[in-house]
N, C-alpha and C positions, 0 to 999 in steps of 0.2 A: 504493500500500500504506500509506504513511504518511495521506493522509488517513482511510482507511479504520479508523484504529489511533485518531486522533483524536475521528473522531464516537463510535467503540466508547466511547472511553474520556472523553468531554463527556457520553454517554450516562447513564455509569456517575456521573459529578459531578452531574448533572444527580437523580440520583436518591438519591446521597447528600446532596445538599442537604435535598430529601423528609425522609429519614431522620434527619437533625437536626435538620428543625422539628417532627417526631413526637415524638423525645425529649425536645424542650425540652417539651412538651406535657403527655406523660407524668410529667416531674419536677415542674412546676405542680402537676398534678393529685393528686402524691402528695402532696408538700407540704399542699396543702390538703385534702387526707383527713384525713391526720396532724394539721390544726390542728384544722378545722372540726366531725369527729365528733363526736359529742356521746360522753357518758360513763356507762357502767350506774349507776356513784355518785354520780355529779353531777345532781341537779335537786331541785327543790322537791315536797317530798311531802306530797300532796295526798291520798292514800287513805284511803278509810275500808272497813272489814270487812277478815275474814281470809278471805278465801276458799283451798280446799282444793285443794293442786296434785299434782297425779301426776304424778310422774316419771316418764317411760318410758324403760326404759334397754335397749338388745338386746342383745344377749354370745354372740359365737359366737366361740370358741377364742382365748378372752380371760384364761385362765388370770394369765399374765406381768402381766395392768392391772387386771381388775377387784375386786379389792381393795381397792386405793388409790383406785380412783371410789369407793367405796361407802364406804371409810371417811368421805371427804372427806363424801361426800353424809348420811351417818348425823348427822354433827356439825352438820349446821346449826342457827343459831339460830331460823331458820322454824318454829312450832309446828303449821300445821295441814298436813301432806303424807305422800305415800306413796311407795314406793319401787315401780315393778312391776318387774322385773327375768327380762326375758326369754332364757332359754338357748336358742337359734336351733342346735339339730340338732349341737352341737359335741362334737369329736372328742380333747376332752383333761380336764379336771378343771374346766370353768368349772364347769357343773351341779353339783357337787359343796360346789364355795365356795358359790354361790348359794345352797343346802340351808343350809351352816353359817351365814351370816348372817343366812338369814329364821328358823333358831330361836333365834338368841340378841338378833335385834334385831327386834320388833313390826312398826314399819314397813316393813320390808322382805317386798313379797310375790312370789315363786317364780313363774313361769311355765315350762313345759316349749313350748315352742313345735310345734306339729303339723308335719307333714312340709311343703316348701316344695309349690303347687301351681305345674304348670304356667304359665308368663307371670309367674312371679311375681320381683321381685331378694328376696334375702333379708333384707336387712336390713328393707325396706318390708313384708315378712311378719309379721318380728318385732314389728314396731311394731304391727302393727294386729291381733294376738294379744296386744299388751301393752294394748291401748288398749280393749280387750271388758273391762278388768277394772279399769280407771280410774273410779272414783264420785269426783275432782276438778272443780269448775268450770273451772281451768284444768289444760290438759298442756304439760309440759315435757320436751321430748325433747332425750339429751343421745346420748355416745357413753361407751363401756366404759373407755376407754383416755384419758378426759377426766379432772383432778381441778379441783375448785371450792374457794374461798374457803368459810367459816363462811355467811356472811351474804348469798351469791349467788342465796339464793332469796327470800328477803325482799326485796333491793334489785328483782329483776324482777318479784317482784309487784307491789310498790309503785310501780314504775316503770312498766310495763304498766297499771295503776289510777289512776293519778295523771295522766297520758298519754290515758285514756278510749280506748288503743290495741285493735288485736284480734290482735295480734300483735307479738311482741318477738325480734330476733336479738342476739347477743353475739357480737363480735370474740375470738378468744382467742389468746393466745399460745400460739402452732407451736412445739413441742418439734422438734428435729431432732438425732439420734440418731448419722450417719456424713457422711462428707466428701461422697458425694454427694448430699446431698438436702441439705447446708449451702450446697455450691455451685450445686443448683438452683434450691431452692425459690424465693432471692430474685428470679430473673430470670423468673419464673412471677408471682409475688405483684405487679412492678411494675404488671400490667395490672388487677389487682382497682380499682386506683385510678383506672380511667376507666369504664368501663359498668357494671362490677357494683358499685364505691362505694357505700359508705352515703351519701354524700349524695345518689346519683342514687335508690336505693333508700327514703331519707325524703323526697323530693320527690315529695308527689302528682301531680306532672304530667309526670312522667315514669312510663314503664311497665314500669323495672327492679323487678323484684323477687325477692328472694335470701335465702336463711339459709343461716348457717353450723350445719352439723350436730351441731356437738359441743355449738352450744347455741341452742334456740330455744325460746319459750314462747307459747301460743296460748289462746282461751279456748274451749270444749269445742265449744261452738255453734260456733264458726268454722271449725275443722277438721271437723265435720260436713257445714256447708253446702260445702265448697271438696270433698267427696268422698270425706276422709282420706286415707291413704295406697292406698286402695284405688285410687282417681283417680290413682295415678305407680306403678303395683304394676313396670311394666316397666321404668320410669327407672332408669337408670345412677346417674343424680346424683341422689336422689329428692331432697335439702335445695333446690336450685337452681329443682324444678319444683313444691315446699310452695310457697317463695316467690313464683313467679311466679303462680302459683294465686292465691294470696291478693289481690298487688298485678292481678291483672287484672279480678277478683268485685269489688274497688274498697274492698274491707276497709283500716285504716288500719293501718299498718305499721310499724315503725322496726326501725334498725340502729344499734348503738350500739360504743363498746367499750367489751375486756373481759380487755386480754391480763393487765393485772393480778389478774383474780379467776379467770380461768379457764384452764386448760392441756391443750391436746392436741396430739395426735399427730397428722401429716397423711402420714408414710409412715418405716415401722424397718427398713426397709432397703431394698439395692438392687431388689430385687424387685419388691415394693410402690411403691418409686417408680417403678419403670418402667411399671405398671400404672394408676398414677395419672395419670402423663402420658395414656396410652391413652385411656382413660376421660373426659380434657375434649376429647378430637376426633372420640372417635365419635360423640356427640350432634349435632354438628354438619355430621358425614358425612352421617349419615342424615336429618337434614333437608334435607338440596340438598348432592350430593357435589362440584358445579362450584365452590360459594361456600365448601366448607370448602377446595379446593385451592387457592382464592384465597385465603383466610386463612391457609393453612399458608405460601407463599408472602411473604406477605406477615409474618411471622414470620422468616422464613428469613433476609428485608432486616434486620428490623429489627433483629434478635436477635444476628446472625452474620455475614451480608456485610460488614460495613464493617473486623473485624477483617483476613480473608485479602487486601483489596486493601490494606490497607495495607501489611501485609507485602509484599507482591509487587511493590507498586510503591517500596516504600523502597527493597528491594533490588536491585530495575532499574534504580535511578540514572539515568531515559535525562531529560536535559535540553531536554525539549519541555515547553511551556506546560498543556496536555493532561493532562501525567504529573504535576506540579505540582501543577496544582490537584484530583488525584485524588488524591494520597500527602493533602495539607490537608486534603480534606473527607472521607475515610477517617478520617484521624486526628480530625479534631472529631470524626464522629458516635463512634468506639472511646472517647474519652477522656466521650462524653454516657454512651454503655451504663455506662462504669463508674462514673460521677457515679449515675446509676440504682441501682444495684446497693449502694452504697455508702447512700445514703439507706434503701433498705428494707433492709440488713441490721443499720445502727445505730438509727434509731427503729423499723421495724416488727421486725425478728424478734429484735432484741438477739443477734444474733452479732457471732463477732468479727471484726472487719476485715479480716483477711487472708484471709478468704473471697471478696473483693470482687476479690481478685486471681487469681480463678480464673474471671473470667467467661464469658471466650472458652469455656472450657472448660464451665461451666454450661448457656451456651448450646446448646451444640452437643449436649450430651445432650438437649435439653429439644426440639430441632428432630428429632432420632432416637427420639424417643418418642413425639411427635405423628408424624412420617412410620410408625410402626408402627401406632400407632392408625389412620390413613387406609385402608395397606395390610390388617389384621385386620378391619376393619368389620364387613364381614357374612360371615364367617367364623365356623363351627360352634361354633368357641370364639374368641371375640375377645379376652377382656379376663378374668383370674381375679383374684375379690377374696373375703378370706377364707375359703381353701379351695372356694371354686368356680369353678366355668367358666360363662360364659356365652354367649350367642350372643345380640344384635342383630341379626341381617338382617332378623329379622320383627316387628321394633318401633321407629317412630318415638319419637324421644327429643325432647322438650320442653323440658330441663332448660335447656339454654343456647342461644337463639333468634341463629341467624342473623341 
């Protein structure tokens, strides 16, 4: 019996060892996100002309934010641009504000958005009802619930022009609203810093390709040729599968940051987050449901196992060789998660620290939220965002490539 408790538990070392050269990996990698990004404000400008940008903005029961986008967005110092501003079928007073700023403010133009058609997510509807009315060389899609710096669209055009780019994303700064999406969001964000990273993403020879939703800028041609949003009308994540679009047609790309000029919202409550979570596993479900079990798994180690044998084994006190080196490599890999957690909630999301000490806790929501997404997949309603329900069983999702 006692051998039997041994290899169990050499098994369990054996794999936590795994587990700490993945964290130490992980923390490199963030580190170096965090240095090596390049900056929306930082570079040598190069441009000439002003070419004319449309904004495309979608708003569906955005009441509570779209104000403050659109103030933000009125004020910019950019002289040649437009505002479309699509009300996407909404069930409160957005349509209404919408009305009052396109008659007191020129640029801003009105869209009522048509009913969503079958196969369609809604927000990729609204964009491409907002995008029939864009006479810009360049579009720039943003989100309702986003606000921007004065001078946010100037530096991306310039930056985009200056760059000879065909495509621009912006890192922004994650507003986070309640205790839970403080304590998850960062043990979620640590992975953006190894495959979906801007610098795998600026690296033409790699075939990451990503935007962040709340800000991206394309030149009209480009998102033409890649399909529009018509080409991801099904996608869950349609920012994930613009991007990969792009970077797969061999268009030139970049990802920059931008948490200083830009500010959004990634989920206002528990709701929303927990739909959020959903929403990054069904993509991957429905690509090969074997390989997202093995990535939820694989989550599960990295995220959360190493907390409960710690505990278990601290408390068991049993003085064999075995137990030892299981309580040690528990507690390394527990003490790397929170080193993790601690690094993106001080440089990436600028919270405050004592969130870092709710990891265990973070994790464990964030592994019960992917385990929902698995479980909902193809389910009549799997996943509800912005007042609707959706169903994926009958559409292959693209957005995040196994």
């Amino acid at each position: 019996m006692n051998l039997i408790i041994d290899i169990f538990n050499y098994t369990l070392v054996a794999i936590l060892i795994g587990i700490c050269g993945a964290w130490i990996f992980l923390i490199k990698s963030m580190v170096n996100s965090f240095r090596l990004t390049p900056h929306l404000d930082k570079f040598e400008n190069t441009s000439k002309g002003n070419p004319k940008v449309s904004i495309i903005l979608p708003a569906r029961n955005e009441e509570e934010h779209i104000g403050k986008c659109l103030d933000s967005l009125i004020k910019q110092d950019y002289e040649n641009y437009e505002i479309i501003v699509i009300d996407d079928s909404s069930e409160d007073s957005t349509g209404k504000i919408i009305s009052e700023y396109a008659k007191k403010y020129p640029k801003v133009i009105p869209v009522s958005a048509r009913p969503k058609p079958e196969g369609w997510m809604g927000k990729n509807w609204a964009c491409i009802e907002g995008y029939k009315k864009a006479t810009g060389e360049l579009l720039l899609f943003t989100d309702a619930d986003t606000k921007h710096a004065k001078n946010v669209i100037t530096l991306a055009a310039t930056h985009l022009n200056s760059f000879n780019l065909d495509a621009l994303s912006a890192i922004p700064k994650m507003l986070t609203f309640d205790f839970w999406t403080n304590i998850t969001l960062p043990m979620i964000s640590t992975f953006l810093h190894t495959r979906f990273s801007a610098l795998n993403v600026n690296n033409p020879k790699k075939k990451t390709g990503y935007f962040f939703g709340s800000f991206f800028i394309m030149k009209k041609k480009t998102y033409q040729e890649i399909g529009t949003h018509e080409g991801v009308k099904h996608e869950i994540i349609e920012d994930g599968a613009l991007g990969k679009k792009v970077k797969d047609a061999g268009y030139k790309m970049k990802m920059v940051r931008g948490e200083h000029l830009i500010e959004a919202i990634w989920a206002r409550d528990k709701s929303t987050l927990w739909n959020a979570l959903k929403r990054l596993m069904i993509p991957l479900y429905l690509q090969s449901g074997q390989i997202a079990i093995g990535i939820f798994f694989a989550i599960v180690f990295l995220l959360f196992v190493p907390f409960p044998i710690f505990v278990i084994s601290a408390v068991l006190s049993v003085e064999t060789l075995s137990m030892k080196l299981l309580c040690v490599t528990s507690a390394i890999a527990s003490i790397l998660i929170y080193i993790g957690a601690i690094v993106e909630i001080k440089i990436g999301l600028k919270l405050r620290i004592r969130y870092a000490l709710f990891a265990p806790l973070g994790s464990f929501v964030v592994v019960l939220g992917f385990l929902s997404g698995l479980l909902q997949a193809k389910r009549t309603s799997s996943v509800t965002w912005r007042g609707r329900s959706y169903s994926m069983k009958d559409h292959s999702q693209d957005s995040i490539s196994v």
